[in-house]
C-alpha positions as CSV (number, residue, x, y, z in Angstrom):
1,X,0.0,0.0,0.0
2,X,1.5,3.6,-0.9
3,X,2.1,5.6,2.5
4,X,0.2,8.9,3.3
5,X,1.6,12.8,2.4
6,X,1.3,14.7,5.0
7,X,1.5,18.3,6.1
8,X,3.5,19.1,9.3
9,X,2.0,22.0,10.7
10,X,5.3,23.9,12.7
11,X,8.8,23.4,12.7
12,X,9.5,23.5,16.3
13,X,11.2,20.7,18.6
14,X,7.8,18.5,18.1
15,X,8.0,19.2,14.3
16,X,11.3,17.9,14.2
17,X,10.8,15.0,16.3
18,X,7.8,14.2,14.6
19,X,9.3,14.3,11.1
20,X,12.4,12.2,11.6
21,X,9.9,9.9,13.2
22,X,7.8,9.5,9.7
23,X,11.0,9.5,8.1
24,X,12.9,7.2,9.7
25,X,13.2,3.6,8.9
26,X,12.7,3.2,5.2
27,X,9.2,4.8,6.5
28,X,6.3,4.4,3.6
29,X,4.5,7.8,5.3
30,X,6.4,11.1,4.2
31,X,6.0,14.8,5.5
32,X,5.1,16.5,1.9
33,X,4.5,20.1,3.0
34,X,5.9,22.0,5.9
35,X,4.6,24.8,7.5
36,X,5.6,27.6,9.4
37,X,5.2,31.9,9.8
38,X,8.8,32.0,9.0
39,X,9.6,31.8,5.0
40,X,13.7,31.4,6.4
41,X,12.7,28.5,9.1
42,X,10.1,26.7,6.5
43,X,13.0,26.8,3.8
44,X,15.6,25.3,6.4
45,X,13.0,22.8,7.4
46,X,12.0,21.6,4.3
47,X,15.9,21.6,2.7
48,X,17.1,19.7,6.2
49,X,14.4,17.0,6.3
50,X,14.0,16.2,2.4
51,X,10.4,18.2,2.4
52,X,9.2,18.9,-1.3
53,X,6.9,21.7,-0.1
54,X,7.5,24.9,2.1
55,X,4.5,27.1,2.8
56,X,4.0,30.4,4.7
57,X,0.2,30.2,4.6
58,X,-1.8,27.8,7.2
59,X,-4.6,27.3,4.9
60,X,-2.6,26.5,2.1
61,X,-0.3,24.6,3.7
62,X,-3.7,22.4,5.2
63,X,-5.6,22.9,1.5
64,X,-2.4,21.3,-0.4
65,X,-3.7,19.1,-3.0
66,X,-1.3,16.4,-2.9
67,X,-1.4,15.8,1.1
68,X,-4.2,13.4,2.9
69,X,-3.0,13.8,6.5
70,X,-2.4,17.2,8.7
71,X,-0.1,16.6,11.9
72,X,-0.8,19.5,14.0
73,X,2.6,20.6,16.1
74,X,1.9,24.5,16.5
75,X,1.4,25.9,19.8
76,X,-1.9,25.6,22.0
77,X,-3.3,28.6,21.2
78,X,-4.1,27.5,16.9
79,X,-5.2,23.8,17.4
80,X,-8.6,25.2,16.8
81,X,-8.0,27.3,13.8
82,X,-6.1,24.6,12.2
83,X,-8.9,22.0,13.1
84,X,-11.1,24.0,11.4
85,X,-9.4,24.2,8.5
86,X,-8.7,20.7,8.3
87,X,-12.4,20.0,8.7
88,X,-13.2,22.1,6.4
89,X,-10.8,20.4,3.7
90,X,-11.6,17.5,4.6
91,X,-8.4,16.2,5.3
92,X,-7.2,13.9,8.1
93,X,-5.9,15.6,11.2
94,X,-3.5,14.3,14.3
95,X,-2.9,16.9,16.7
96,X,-0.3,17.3,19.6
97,X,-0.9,17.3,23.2
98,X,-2.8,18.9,24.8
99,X,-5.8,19.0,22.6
100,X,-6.5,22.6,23.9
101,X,-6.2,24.9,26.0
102,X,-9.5,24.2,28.4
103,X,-12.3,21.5,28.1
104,X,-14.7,24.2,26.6
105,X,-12.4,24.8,23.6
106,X,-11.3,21.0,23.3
107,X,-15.5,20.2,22.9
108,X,-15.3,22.6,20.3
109,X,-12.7,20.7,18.4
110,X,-14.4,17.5,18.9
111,X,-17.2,18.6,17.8
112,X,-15.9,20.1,14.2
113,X,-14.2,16.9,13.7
114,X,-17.0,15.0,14.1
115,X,-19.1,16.9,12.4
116,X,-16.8,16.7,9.4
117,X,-16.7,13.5,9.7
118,X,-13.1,13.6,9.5
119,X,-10.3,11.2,11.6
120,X,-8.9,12.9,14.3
121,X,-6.0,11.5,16.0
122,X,-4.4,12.7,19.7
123,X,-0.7,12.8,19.9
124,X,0.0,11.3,23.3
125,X,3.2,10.0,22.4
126,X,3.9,9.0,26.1
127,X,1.0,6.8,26.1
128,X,2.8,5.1,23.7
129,X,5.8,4.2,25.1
130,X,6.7,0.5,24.4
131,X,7.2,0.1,28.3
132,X,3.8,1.9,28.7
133,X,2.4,-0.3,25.9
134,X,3.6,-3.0,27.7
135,X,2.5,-2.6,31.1
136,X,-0.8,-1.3,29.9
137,X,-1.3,-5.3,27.9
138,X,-0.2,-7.1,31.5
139,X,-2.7,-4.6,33.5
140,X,-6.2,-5.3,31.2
141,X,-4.5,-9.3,31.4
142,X,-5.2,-9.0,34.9
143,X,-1.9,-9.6,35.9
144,X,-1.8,-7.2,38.3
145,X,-5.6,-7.3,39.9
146,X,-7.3,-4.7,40.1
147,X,-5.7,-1.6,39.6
148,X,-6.0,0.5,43.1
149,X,-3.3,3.1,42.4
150,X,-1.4,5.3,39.8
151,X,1.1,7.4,39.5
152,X,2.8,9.5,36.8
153,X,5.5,11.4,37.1
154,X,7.1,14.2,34.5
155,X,9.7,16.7,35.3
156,X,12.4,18.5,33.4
157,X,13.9,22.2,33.3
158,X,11.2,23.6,31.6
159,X,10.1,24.2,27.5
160,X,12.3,25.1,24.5
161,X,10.1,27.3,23.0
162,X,8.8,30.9,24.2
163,X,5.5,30.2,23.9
164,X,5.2,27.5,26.3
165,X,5.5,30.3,28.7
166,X,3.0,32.7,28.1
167,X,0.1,31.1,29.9
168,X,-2.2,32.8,27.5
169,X,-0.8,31.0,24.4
170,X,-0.5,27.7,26.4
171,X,-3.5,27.6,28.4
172,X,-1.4,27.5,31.7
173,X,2.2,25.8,32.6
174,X,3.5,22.8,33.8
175,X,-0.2,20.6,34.0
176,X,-0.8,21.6,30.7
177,X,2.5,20.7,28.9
178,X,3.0,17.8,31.2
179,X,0.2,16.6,33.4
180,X,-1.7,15.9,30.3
181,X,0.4,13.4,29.6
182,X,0.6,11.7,33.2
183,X,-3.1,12.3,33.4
184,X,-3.9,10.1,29.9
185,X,-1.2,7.6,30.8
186,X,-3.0,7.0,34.7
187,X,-6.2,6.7,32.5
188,X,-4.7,3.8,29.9
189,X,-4.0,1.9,33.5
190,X,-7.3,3.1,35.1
191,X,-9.3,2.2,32.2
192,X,-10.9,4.7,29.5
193,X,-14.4,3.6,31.0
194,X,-13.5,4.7,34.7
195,X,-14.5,7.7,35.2
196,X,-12.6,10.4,36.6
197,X,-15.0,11.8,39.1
198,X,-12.4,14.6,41.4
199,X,-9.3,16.4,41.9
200,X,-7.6,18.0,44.7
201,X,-4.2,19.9,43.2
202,X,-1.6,22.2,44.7
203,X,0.0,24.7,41.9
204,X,3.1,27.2,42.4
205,X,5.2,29.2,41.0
206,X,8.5,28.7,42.5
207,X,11.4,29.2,41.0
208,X,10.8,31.3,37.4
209,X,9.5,35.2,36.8
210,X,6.1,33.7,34.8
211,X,2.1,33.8,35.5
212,X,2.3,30.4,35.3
213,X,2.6,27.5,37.6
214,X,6.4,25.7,37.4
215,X,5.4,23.3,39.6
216,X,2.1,20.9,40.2
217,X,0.8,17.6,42.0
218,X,-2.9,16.3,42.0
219,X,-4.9,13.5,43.3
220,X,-7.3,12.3,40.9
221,X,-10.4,10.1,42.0
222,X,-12.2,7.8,39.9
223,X,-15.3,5.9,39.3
224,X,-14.0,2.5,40.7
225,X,-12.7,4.1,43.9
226,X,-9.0,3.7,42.5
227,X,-6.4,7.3,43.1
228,X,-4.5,8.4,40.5
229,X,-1.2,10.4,41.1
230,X,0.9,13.1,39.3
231,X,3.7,15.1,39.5
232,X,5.2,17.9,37.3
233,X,8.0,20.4,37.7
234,X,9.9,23.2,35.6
235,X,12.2,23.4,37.6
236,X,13.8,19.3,37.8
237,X,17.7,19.6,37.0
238,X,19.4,16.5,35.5
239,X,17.4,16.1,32.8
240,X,14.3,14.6,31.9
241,X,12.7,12.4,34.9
242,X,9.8,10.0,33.1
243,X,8.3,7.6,35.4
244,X,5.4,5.6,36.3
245,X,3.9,3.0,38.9
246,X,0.9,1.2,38.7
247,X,-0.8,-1.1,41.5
248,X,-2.7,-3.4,42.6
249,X,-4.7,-6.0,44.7
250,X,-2.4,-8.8,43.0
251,X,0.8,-7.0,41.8
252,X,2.5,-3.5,40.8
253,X,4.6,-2.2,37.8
254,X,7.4,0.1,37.8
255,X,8.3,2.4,35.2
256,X,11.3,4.4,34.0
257,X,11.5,5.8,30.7
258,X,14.4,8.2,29.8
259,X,16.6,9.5,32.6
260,X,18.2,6.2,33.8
261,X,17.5,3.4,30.8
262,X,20.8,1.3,31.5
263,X,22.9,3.2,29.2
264,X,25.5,5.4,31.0
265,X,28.5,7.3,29.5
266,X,30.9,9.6,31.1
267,X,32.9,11.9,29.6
268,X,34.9,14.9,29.7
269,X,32.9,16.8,27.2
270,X,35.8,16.4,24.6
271,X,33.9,16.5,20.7
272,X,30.8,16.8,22.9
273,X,27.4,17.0,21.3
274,X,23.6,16.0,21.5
275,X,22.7,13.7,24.3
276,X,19.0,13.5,24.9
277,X,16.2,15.9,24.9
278,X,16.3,18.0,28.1
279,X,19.7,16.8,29.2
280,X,21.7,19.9,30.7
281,X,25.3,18.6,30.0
282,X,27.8,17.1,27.6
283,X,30.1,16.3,30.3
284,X,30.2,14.0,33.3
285,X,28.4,11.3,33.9
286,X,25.5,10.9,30.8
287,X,22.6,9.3,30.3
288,X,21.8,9.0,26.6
289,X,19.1,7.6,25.0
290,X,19.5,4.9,22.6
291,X,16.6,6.0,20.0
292,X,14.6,8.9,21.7
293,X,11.7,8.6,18.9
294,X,11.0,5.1,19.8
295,X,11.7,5.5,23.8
296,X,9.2,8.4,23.6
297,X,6.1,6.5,21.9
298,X,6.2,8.3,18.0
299,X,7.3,5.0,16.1
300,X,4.5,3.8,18.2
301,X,1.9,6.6,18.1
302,X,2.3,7.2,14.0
303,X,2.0,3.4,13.5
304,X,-1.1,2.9,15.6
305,X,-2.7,6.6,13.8
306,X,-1.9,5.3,10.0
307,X,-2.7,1.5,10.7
308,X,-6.7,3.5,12.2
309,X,-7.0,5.6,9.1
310,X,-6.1,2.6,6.5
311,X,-8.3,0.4,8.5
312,X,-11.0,2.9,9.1
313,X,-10.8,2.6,13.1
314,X,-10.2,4.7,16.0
315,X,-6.8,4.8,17.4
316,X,-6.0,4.3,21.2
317,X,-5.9,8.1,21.4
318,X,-9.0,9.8,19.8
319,X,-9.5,13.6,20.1
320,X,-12.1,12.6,23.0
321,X,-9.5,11.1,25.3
322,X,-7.8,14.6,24.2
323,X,-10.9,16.3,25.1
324,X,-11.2,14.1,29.2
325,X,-7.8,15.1,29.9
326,X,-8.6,18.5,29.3
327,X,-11.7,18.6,31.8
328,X,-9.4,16.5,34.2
329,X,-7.1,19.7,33.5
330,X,-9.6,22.3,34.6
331,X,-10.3,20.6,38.0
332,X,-6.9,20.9,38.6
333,X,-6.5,24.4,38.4
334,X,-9.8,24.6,39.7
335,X,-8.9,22.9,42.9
336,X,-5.7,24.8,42.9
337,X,-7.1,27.9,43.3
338,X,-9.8,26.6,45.8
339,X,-8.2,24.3,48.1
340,X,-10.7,21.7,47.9
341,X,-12.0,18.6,46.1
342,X,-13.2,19.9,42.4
343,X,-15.7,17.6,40.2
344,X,-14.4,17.3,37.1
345,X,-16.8,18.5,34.5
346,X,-18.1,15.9,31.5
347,X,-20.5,17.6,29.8
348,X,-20.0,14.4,27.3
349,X,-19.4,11.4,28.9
350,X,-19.0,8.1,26.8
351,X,-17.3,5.6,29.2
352,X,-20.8,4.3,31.1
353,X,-20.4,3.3,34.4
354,X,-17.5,1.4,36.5
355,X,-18.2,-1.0,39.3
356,X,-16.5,0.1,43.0
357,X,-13.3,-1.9,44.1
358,X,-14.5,-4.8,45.7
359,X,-13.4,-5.8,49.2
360,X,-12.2,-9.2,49.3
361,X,-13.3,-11.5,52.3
362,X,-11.9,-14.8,53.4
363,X,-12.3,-16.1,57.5
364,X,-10.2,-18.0,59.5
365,X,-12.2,-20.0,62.6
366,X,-15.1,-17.8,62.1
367,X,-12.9,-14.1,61.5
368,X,-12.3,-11.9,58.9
369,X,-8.2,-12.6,57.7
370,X,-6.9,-9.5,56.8
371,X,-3.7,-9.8,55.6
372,X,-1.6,-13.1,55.6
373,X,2.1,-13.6,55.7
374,X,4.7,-16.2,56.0
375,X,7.0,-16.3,58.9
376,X,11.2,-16.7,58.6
377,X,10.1,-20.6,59.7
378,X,8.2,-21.5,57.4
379,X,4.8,-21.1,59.5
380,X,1.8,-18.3,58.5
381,X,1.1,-16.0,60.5
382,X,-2.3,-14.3,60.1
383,X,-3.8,-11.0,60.9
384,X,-7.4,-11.3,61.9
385,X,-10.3,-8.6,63.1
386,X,-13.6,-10.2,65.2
387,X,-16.1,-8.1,63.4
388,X,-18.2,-8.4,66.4
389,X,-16.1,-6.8,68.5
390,X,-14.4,-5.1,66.1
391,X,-10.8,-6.2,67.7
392,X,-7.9,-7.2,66.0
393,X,-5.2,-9.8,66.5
394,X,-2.8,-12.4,65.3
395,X,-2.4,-15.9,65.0
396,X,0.4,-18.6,63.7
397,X,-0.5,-21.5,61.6
């Protein structure tokens, strides 16, 4: 089958990275046109990456004849524009994280998709990890149980790009350039169906002269009874931190994606030069990254996103998830700014209903065992609670 054209809207970092991922591999899907406001960076673009077509204009850029597929890496603040362009010529679209800049104005570009009729893909590339991937098959196996706990954690030095810092371009700071990613990948081990139900968050601005928060953590609570968990920072130093943990009532996972992956180099920063995205130093001890477009989900994400359109399906990451991260987003700040519990608001909820966590009983000479253990001797020892009385106490079997 021939591959897709596509246009790459933006020739920032993600632009890049997105590129060299379609292009990599003997890949069958090319970038065709390039975008960007800058004729002199659309030019360099296009000559650096082996891009037939350099445009200045969004809508022409979107409207080229010869492209079937818009990947949308500009900043927050025109996914809707360039959503409604797409829609409106009829083309394809797979847009970055987050979706948008609120849940109000991610409904909005759910709803112009599907009223187009168009396939809309969400770039969660860490969603798409292949340790993600992986953990995310064993969890629905049921190799862990049921999933009681989540956590994601993102933190680096902050953005490369100056819009990222204007929370009025952005739609905020560090929860919306990183939490959405922690917040979709605690869903993927949650469930899509569970529903997020409240968040309490703390926000700050610690260490950098912005309106925006540099520094986040929230507690999400869902449908099932399970927590969710995220932290992200601005102000991290040593790189990029990735990492995730999943429980539950029969096992946990463990995740670590990027700063410490078993490769190590040190050096003394002679013929220094790229070592991994966010990394502050050539010299010292290093932790590279063997191939950063695999390790960060994009083989992955553009694989699953091309496989859904030839197959006329929906990917694992549809505009909708885009648009229940953003809502989970809003509570956030929400409950940052009122130091309580804040419902997170569906207006358009698709995942029905999730059953509660079920409490698992088992007695021992007419008691409730709570937890059992074995003892250095080889014995059990048990952990017991009279539910008349309500007492507690051991015994060794």
């Amino acid at each position: 089958m021939d591959g897709h054209k596509v246009t790459m809207l933006g020739t920032g970092l993600i632009g890049l990275f997105y590129t060299r991922t379609l292009h990599g591999q003997r890949n069958r899907d090319r970038v065709h046109v390039v975008y960007s406001r800058s004729p002199e960076r659309a030019d360099a673009f296009a000559r650096e990456n082996d891009v037939p077509h350099a445009a200045t204009s969004l809508e022409e850029a979107v409207a080229h004849p010869e492209t079937d597929t818009v990947v949308i890496g500009l900043p927050n603040h025109l996914h809707l524009e360039a959503v409604e362009l797409c829609a409106a010529h009829g083309k394809h679209v797979l847009c970055t994280k987050p979706l948008a800049r609120s849940a109000a104005e991610a409904k909005r570009i759910l709803d112009v998709v599907e009223s187009a009729g168009v396939f809309g893909g969400y770039l969660e590339d860490l969603a798409y990890t292949p340790k993600t991937l992986k953990a995310v098959q064993a969890v629905q196996a049921g190799q862990i149980g049921t999933v009681t706990w989540a956590r994601s954690r993102e933190t680096h030095p902050g953005p490369h790009s100056a819009w990222f810092w204007d929370a009025a371009q952005a739609g905020g700071g560090a929860v919306v350039d990183l939490g959405c990613h922690c917040i979709e990948i605690i869903r993927s081990y949650m469930g899509k169906g569970n529903r997020p139900l409240e968040v309490t968050a703390w926000t700050d601005t610690l260490v950098h002269p912005i309106e925006a928060e540099d520094n986040a953590i929230a507690l999400i609570k869902f449908e099932s009874g399970a927590i969710g968990q995220f932290e992200v920072s601005w102000t991290f130093r040593g790189g990029m931190d990735l990492r995730d943990e999943v429980a539950g009532t029969e096992g946990t996972i463990w995740t670590n994606h990027f700063l410490r992956t078993g490769f190590e180099m040190f050096s003394s920063g002679e013929g220094a030069g790229y070592v991994a995205e966010k990394s502050e130093s050539s010299s010292g001890w290093l932790f590279p990254v063997g191939d950063e477009v695999a390790e960060l989900g994009y083989v992955d994400m553009f694989t699953d996103m091309f496989d859904s359109i030839d197959a006329g399906r929906a990917p694992r990451e549809t505009f909708y998830d885009g648009y229940v991260v953003n809502a989970v987003m809003d509570a956030v700040y929400a409950s940052a700014k009122s130091g309580r519990w804040e419902p997170v608001q569906l207006e358009d909820w698709r995942g029905g209903t999730t059953p509660r966590i079920e409490r698992r009983r088992r007695e021992h000479d007419g008691q409730t065992v709570i937890k059992e253990e074995q003892m250095p001797d080889g014995r059990r020892k048990l952990i017991l609670k009279d539910e008349t009385s309500g007492t507690f106490s051991d015994v060794v079997v």
